[in-house]
Structures are given as C-alpha cells and as structure tokens.
PyMOL Python script that loads the backbone (N, CA, C, O; Angstrom):
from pymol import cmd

cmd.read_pdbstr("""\
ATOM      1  N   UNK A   1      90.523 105.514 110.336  1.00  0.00           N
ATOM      2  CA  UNK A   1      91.412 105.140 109.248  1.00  0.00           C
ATOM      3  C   UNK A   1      92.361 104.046 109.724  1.00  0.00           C
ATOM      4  O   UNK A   1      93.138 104.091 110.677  1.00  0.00           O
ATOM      5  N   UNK A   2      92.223 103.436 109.192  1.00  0.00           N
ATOM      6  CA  UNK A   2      93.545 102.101 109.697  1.00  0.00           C
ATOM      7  C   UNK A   2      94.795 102.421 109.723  1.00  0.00           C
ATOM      8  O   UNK A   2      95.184 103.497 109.268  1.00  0.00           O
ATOM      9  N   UNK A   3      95.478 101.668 110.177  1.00  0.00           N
ATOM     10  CA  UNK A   3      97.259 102.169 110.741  1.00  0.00           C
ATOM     11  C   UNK A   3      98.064 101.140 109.818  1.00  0.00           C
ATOM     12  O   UNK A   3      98.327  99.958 110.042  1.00  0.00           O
ATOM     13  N   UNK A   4      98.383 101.955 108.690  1.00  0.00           N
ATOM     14  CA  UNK A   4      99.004 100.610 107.062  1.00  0.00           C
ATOM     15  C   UNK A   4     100.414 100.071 108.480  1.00  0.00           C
ATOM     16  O   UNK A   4     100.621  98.877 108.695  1.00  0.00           O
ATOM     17  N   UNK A   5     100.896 100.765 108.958  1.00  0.00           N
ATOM     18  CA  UNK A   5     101.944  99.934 110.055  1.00  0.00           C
ATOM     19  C   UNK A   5     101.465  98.906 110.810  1.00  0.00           C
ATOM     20  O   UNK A   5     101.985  97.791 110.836  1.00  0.00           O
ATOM     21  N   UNK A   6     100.709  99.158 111.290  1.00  0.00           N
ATOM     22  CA  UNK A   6     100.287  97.947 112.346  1.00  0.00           C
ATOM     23  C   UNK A   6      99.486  96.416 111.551  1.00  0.00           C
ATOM     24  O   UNK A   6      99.362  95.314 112.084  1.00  0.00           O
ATOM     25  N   UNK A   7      99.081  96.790 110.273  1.00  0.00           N
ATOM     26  CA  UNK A   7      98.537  95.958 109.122  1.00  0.00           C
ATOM     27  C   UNK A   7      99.790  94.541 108.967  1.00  0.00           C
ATOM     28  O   UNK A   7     101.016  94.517 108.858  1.00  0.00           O
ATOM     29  N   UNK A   8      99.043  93.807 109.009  1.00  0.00           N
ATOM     30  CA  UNK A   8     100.075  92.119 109.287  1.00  0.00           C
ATOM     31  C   UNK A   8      99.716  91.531 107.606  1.00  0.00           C
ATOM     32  O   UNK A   8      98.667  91.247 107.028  1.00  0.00           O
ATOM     33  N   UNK A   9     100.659  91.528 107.348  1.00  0.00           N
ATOM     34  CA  UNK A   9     100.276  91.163 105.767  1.00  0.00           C
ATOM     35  C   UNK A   9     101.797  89.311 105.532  1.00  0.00           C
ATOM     36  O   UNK A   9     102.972  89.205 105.881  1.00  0.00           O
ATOM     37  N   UNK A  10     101.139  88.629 105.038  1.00  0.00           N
ATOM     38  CA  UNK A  10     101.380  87.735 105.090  1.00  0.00           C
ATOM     39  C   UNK A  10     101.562  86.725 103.311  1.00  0.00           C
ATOM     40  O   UNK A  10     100.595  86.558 102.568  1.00  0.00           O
ATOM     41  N   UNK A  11     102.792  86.275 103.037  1.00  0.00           N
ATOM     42  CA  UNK A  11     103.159  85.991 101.807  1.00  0.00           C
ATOM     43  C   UNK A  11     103.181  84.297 101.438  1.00  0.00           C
ATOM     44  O   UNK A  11     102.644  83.622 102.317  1.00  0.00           O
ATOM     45  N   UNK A  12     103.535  83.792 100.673  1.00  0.00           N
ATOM     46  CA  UNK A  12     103.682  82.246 100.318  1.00  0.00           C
ATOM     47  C   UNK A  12     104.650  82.496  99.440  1.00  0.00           C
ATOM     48  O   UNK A  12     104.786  83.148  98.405  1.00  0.00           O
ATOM     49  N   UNK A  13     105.555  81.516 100.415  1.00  0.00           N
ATOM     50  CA  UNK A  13     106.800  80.931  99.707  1.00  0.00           C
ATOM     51  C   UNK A  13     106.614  80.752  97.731  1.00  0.00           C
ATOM     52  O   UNK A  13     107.196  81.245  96.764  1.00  0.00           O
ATOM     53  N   UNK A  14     105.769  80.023  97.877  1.00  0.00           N
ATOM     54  CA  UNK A  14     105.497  78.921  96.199  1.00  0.00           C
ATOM     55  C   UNK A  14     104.980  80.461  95.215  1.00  0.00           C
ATOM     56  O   UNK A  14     105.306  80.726  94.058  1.00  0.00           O
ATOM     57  N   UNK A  15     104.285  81.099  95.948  1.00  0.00           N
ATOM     58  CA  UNK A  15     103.558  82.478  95.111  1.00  0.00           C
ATOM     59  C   UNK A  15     104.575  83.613  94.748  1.00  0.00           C
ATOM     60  O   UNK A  15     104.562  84.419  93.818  1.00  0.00           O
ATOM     61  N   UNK A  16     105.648  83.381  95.996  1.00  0.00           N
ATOM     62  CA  UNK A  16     106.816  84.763  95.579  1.00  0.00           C
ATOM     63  C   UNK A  16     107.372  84.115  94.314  1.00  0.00           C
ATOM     64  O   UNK A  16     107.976  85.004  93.715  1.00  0.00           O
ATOM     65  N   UNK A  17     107.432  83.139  93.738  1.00  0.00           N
ATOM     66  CA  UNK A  17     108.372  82.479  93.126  1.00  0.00           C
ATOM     67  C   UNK A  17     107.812  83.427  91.381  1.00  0.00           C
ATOM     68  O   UNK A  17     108.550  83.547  90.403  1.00  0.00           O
ATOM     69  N   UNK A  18     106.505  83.898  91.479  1.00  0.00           N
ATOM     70  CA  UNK A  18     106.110  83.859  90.013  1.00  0.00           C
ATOM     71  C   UNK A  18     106.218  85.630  90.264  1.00  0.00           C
ATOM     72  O   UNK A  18     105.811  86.406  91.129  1.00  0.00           O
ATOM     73  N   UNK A  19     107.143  85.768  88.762  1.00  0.00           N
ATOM     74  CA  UNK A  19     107.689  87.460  88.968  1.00  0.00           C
ATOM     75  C   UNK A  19     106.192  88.657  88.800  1.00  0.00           C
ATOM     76  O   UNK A  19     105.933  89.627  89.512  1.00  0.00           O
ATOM     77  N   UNK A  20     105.593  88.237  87.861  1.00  0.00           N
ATOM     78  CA  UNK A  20     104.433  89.252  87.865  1.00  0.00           C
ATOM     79  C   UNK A  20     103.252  88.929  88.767  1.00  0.00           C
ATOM     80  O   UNK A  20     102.226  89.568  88.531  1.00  0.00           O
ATOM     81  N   UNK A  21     103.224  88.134  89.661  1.00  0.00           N
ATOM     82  CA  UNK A  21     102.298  88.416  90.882  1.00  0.00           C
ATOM     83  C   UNK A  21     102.365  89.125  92.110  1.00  0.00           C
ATOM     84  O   UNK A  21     102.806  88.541  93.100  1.00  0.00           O
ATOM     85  N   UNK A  22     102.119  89.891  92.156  1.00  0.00           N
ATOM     86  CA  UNK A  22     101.984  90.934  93.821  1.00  0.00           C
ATOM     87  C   UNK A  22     100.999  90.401  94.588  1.00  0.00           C
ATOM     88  O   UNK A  22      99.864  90.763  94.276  1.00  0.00           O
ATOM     89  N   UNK A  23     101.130  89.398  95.804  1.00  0.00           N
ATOM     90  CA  UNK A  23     100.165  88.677  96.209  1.00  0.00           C
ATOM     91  C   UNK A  23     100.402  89.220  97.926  1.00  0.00           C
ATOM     92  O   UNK A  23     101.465  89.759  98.236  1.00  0.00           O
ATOM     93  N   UNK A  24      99.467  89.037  98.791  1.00  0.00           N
ATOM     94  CA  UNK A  24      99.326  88.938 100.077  1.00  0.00           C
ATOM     95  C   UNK A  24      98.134  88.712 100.699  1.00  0.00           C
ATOM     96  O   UNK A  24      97.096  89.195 100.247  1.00  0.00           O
ATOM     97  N   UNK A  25      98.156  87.937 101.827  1.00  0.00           N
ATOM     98  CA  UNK A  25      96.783  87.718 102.460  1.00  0.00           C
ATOM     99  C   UNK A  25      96.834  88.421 103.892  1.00  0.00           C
ATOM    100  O   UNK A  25      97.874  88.366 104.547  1.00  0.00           O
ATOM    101  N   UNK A  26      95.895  88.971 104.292  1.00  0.00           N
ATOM    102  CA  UNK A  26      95.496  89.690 105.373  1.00  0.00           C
ATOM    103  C   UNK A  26      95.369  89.009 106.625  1.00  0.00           C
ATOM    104  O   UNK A  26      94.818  87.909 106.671  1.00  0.00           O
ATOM    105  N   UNK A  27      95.843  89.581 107.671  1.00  0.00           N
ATOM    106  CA  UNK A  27      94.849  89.306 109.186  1.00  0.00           C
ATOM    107  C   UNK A  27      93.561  90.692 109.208  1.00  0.00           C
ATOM    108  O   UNK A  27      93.135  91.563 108.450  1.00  0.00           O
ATOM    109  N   UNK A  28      93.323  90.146 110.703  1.00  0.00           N
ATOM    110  CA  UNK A  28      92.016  90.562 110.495  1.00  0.00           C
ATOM    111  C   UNK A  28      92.037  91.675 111.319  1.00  0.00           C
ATOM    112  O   UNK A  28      91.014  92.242 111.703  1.00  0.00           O
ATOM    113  N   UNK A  29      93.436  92.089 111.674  1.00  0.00           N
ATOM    114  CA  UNK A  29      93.925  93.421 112.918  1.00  0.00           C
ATOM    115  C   UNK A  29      94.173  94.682 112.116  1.00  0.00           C
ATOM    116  O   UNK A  29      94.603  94.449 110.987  1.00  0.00           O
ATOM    117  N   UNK A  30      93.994  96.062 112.444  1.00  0.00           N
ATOM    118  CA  UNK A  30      94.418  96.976 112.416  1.00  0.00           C
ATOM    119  C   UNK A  30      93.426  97.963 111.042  1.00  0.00           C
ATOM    120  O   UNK A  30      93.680  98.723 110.108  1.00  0.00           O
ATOM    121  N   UNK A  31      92.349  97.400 111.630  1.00  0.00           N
ATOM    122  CA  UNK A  31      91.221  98.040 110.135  1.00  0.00           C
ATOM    123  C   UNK A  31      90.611  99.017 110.722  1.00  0.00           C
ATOM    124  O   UNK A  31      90.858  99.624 111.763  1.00  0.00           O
ATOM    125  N   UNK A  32      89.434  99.147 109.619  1.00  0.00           N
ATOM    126  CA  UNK A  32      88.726 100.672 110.260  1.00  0.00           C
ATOM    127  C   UNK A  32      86.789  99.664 110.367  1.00  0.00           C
ATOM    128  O   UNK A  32      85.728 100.276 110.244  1.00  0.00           O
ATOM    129  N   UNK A  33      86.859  98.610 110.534  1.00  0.00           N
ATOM    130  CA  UNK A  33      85.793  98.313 110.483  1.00  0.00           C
ATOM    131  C   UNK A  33      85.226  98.382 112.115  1.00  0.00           C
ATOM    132  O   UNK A  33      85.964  98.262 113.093  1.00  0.00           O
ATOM    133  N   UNK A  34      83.944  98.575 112.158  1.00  0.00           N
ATOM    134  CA  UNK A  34      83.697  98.110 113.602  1.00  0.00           C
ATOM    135  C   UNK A  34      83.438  96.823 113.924  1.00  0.00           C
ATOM    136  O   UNK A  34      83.485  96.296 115.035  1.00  0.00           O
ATOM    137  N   UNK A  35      83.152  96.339 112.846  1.00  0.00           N
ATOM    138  CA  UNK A  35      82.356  94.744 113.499  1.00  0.00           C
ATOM    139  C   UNK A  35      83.256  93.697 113.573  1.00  0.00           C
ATOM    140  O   UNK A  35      84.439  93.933 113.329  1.00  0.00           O
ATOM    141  N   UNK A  36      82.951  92.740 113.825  1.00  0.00           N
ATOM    142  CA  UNK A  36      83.930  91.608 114.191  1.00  0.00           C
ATOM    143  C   UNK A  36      85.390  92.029 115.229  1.00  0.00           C
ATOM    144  O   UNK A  36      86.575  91.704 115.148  1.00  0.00           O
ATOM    145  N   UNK A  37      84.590  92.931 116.228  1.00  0.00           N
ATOM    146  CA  UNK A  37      85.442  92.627 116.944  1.00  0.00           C
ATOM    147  C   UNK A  37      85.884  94.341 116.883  1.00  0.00           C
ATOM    148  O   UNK A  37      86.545  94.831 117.799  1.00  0.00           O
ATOM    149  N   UNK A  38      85.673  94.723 116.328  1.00  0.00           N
ATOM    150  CA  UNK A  38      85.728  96.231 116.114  1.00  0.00           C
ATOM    151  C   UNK A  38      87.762  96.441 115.738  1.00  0.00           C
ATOM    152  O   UNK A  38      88.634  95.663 116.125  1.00  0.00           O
ATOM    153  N   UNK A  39      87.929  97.473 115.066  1.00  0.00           N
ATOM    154  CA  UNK A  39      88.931  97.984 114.250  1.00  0.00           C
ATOM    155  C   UNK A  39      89.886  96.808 113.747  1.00  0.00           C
ATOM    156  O   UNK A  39      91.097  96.664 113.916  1.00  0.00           O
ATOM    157  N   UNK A  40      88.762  95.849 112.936  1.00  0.00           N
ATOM    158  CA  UNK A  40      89.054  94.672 111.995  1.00  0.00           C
ATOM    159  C   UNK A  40      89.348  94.932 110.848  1.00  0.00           C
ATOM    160  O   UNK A  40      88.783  95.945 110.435  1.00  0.00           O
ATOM    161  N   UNK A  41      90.031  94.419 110.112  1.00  0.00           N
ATOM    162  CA  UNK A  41      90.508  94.663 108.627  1.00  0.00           C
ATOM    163  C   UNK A  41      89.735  93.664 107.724  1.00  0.00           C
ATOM    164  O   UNK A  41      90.379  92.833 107.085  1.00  0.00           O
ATOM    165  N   UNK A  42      88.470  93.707 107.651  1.00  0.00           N
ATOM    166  CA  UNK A  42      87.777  93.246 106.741  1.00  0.00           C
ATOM    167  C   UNK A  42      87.680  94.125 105.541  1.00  0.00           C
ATOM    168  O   UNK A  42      87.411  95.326 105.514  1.00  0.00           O
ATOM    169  N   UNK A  43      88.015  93.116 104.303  1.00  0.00           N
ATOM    170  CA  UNK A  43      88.188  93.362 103.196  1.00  0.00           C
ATOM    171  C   UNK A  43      87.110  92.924 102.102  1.00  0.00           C
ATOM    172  O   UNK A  43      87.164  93.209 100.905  1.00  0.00           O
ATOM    173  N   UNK A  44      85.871  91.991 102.902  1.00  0.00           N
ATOM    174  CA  UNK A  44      84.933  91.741 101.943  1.00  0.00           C
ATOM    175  C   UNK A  44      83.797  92.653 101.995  1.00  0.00           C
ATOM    176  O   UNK A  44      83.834  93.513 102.875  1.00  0.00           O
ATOM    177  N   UNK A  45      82.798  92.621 101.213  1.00  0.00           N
ATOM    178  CA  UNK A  45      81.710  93.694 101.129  1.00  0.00           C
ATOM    179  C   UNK A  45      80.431  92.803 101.868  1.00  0.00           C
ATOM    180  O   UNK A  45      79.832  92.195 100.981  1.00  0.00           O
ATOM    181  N   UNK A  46      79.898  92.573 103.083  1.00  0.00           N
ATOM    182  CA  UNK A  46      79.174  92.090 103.564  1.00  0.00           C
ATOM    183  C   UNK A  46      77.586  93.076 104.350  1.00  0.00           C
ATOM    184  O   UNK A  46      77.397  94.282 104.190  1.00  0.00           O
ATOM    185  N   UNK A  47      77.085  92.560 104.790  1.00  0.00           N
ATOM    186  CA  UNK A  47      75.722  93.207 105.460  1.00  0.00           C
ATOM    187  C   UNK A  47      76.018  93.707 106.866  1.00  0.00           C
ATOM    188  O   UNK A  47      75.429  94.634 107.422  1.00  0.00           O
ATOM    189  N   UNK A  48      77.292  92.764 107.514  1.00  0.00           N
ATOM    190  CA  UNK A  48      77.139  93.699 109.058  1.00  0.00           C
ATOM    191  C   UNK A  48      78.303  94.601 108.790  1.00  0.00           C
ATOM    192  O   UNK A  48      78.673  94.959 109.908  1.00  0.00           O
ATOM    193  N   UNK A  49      79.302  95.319 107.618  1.00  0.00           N
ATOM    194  CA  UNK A  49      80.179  96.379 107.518  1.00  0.00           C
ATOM    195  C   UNK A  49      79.289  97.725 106.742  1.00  0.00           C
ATOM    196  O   UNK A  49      78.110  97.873 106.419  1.00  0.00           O
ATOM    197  N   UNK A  50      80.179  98.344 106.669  1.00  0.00           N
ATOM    198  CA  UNK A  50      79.584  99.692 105.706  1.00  0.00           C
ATOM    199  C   UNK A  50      80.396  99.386 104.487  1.00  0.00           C
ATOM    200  O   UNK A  50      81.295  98.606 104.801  1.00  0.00           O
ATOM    201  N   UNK A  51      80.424  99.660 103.375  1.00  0.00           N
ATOM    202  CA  UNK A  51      81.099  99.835 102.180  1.00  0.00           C
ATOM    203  C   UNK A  51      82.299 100.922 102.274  1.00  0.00           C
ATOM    204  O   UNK A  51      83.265 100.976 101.512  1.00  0.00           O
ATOM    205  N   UNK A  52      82.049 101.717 103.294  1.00  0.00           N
ATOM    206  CA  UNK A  52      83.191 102.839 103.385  1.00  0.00           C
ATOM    207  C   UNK A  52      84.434 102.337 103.900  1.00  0.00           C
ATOM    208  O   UNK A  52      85.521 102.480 103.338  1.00  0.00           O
ATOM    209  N   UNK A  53      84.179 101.569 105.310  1.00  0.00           N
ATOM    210  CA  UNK A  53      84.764 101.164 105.637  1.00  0.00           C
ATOM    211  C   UNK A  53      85.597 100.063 105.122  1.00  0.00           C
ATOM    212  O   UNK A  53      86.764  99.892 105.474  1.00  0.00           O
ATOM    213  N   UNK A  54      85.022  99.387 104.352  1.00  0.00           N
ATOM    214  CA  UNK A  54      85.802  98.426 103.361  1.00  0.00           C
ATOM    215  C   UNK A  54      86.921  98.807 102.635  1.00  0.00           C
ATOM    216  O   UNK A  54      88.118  98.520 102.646  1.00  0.00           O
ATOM    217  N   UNK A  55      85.988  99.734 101.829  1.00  0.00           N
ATOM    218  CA  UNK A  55      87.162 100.686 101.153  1.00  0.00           C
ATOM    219  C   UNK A  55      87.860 101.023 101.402  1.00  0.00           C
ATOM    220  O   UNK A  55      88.811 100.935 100.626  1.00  0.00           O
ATOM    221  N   UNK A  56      88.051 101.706 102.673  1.00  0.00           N
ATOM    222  CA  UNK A  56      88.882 102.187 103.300  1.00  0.00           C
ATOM    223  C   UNK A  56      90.398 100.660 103.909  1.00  0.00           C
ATOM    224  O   UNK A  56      91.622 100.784 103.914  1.00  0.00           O
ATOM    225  N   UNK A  57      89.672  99.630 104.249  1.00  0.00           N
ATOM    226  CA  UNK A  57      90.273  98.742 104.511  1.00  0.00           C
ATOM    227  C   UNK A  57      91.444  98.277 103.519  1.00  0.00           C
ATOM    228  O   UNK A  57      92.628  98.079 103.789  1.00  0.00           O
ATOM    229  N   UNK A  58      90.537  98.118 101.863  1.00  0.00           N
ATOM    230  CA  UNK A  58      91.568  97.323 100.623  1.00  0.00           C
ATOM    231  C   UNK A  58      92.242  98.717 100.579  1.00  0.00           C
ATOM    232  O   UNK A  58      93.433  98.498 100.798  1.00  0.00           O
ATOM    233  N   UNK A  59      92.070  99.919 100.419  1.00  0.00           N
ATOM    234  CA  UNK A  59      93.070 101.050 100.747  1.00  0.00           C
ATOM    235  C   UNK A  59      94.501 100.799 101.413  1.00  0.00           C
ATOM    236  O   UNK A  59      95.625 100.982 100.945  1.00  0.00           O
ATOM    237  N   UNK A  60      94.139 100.377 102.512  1.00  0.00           N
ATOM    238  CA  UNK A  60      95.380 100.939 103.897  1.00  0.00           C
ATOM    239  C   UNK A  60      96.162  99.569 103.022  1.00  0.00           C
ATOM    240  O   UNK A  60      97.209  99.801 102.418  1.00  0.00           O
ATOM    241  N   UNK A  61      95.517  98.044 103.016  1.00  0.00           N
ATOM    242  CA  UNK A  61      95.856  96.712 102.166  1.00  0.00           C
ATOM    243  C   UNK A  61      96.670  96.984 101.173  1.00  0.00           C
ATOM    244  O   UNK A  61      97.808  96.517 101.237  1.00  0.00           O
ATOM    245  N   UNK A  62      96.350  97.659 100.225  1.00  0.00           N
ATOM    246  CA  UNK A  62      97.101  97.574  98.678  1.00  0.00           C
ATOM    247  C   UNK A  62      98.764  98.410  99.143  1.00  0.00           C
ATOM    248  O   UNK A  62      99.931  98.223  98.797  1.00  0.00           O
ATOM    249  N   UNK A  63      97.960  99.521 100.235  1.00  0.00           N
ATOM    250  CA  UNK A  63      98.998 100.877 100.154  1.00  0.00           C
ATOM    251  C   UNK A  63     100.423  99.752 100.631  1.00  0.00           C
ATOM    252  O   UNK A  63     101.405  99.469  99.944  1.00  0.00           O
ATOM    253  N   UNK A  64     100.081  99.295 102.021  1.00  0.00           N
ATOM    254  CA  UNK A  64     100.950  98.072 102.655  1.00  0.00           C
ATOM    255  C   UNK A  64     101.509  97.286 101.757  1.00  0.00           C
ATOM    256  O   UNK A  64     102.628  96.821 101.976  1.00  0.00           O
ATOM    257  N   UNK A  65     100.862  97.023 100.667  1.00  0.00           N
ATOM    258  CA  UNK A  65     100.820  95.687  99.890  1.00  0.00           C
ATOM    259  C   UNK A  65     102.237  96.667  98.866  1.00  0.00           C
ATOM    260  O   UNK A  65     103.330  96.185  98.570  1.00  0.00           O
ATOM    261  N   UNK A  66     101.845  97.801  98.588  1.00  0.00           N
ATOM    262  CA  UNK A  66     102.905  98.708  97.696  1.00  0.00           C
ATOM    263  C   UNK A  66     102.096  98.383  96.305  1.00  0.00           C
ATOM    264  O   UNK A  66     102.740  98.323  95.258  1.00  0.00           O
ATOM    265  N   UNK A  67     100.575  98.158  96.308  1.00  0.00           N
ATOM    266  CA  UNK A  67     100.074  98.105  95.153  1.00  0.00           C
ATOM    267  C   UNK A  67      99.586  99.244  94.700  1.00  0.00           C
ATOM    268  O   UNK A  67      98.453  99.077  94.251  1.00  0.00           O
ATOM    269  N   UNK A  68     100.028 100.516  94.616  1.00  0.00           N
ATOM    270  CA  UNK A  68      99.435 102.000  94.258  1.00  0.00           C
ATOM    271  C   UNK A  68      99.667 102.458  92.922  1.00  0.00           C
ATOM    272  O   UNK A  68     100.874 102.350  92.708  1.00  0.00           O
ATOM    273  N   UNK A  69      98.959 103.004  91.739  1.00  0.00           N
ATOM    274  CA  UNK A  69      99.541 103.168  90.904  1.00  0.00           C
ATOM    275  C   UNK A  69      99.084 104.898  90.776  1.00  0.00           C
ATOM    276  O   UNK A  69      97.887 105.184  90.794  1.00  0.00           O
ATOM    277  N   UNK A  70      99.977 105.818  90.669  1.00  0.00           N
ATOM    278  CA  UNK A  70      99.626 107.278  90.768  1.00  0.00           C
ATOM    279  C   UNK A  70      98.507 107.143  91.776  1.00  0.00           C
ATOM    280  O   UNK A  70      97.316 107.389  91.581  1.00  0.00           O
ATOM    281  N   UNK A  71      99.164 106.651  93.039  1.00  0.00           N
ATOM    282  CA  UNK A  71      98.113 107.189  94.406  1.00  0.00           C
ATOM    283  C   UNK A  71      96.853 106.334  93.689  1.00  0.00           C
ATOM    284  O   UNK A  71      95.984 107.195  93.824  1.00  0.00           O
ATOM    285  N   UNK A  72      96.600 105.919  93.439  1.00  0.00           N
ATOM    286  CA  UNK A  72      95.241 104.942  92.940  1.00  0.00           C
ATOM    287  C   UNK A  72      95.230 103.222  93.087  1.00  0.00           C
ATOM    288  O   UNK A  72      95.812 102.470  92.305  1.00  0.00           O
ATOM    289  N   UNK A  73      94.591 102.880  94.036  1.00  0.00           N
ATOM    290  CA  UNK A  73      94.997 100.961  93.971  1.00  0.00           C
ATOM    291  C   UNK A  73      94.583 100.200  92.965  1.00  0.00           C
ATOM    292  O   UNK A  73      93.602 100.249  92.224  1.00  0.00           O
ATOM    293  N   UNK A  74      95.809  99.240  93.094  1.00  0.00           N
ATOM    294  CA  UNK A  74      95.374  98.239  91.755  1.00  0.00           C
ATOM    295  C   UNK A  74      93.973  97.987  91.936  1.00  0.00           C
ATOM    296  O   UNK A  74      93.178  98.437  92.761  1.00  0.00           O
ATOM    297  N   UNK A  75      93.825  97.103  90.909  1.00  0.00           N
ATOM    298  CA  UNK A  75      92.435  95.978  91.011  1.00  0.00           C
ATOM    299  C   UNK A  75      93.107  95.385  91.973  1.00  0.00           C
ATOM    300  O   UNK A  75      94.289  95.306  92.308  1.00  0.00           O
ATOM    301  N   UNK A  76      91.511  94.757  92.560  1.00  0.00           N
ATOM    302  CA  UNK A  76      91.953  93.552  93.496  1.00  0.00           C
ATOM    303  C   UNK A  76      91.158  92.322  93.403  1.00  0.00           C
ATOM    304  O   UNK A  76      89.948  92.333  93.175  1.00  0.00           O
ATOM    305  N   UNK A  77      91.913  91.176  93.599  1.00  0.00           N
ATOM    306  CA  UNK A  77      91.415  90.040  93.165  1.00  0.00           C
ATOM    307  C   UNK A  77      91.165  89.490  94.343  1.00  0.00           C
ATOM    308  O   UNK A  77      92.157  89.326  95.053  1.00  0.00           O
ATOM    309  N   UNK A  78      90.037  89.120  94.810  1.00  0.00           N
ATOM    310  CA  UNK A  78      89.381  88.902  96.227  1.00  0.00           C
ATOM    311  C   UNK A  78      88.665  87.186  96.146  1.00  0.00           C
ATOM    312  O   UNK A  78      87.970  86.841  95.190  1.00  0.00           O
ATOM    313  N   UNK A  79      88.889  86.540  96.959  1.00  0.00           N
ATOM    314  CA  UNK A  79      87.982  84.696  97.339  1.00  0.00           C
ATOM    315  C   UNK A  79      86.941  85.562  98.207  1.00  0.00           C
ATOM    316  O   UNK A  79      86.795  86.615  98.827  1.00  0.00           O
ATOM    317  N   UNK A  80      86.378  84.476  97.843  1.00  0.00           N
ATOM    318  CA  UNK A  80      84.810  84.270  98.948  1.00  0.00           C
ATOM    319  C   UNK A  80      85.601  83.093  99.764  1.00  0.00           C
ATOM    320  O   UNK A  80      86.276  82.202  99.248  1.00  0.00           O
ATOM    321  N   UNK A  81      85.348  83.308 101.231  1.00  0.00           N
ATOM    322  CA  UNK A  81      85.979  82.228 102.139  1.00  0.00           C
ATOM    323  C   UNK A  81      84.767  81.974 102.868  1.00  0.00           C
ATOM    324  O   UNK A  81      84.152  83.033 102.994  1.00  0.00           O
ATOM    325  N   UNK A  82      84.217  81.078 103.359  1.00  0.00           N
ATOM    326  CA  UNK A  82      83.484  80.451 104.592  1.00  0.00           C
ATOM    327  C   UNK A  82      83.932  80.024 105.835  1.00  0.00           C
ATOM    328  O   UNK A  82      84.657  79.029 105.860  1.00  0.00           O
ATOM    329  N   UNK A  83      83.649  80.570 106.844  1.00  0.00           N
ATOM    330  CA  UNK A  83      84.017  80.074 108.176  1.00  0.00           C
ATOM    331  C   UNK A  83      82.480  79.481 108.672  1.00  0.00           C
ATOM    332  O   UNK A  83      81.405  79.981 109.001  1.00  0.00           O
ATOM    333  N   UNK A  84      83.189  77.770 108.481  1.00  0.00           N
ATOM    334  CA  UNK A  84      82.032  77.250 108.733  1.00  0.00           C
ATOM    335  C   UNK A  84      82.438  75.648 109.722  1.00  0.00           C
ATOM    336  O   UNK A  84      81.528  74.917 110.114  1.00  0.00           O
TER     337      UNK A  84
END
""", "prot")
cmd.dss("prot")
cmd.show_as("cartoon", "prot")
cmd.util.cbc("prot")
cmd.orient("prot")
C-alpha cells in the first residue's frame, strides 16, 4: 500500500488561481507498483503494472490530493505522456 505521507504531490502557480479546480501532478516515489523501479507511483494503466496496483496508486493520489468524497475518489482526469 503506498505511504499518502511520503507521496510528493506538486501544484502550478497559474492552475491554483481557478477556484473550482483541484489539480496536482505526481512524482513517481512512494507507490505500490513494482515496476519502474519498484514502489513507483504510477498512475497510468499500462502492460508492465497490474491494474490493482494502479488503483491502489490514484487511491493513496486523490486521498493526498484531499479529493475523497464519502471515502470514495473523485473522477480523475489523467494525460497520456510519452517519454521519448
């Protein structure tokens, strides 16, 4: 299970500015994934993670994030990024 404390969550100046957005972007420390490096906080749904573990990831994310609504996480609005 990931450690929502040790989770590095990271904001933009220009984005705090707009009142109904709850925004943050992730590092890639303190997850429950094994791959990339093992207990990574990957948040996309890919072929070398499990789906559990994901889940488990936007979990510990939202909880950090304070996006919970009755113990249940928001939607989440996710990019496709390329490291290329």
């Amino acid at each position: 299970m990931p450690q929502e404390s040790q989770l590095t969550l990271i904001t933009a100046e220009n984005l705090s500015t707009i009142p109904w957005l709850l925004h943050a972007f992730s590092t890639r420390t303190a997850g429950s994934s094994r791959v990339y490096g093992g207990n990574s906080l990957n948040l996309g749904f890919t072929q070398h993670d499990t789906r559990i573990a994901v889940e488990r990831n936007r979990v510990a994310f939202l909880k950090k994030l304070g996006a919970l609504h009755s113990k249940k996480p928001w939607p989440l609005v996710t990019l496709s990024q390329v490291h290329s």
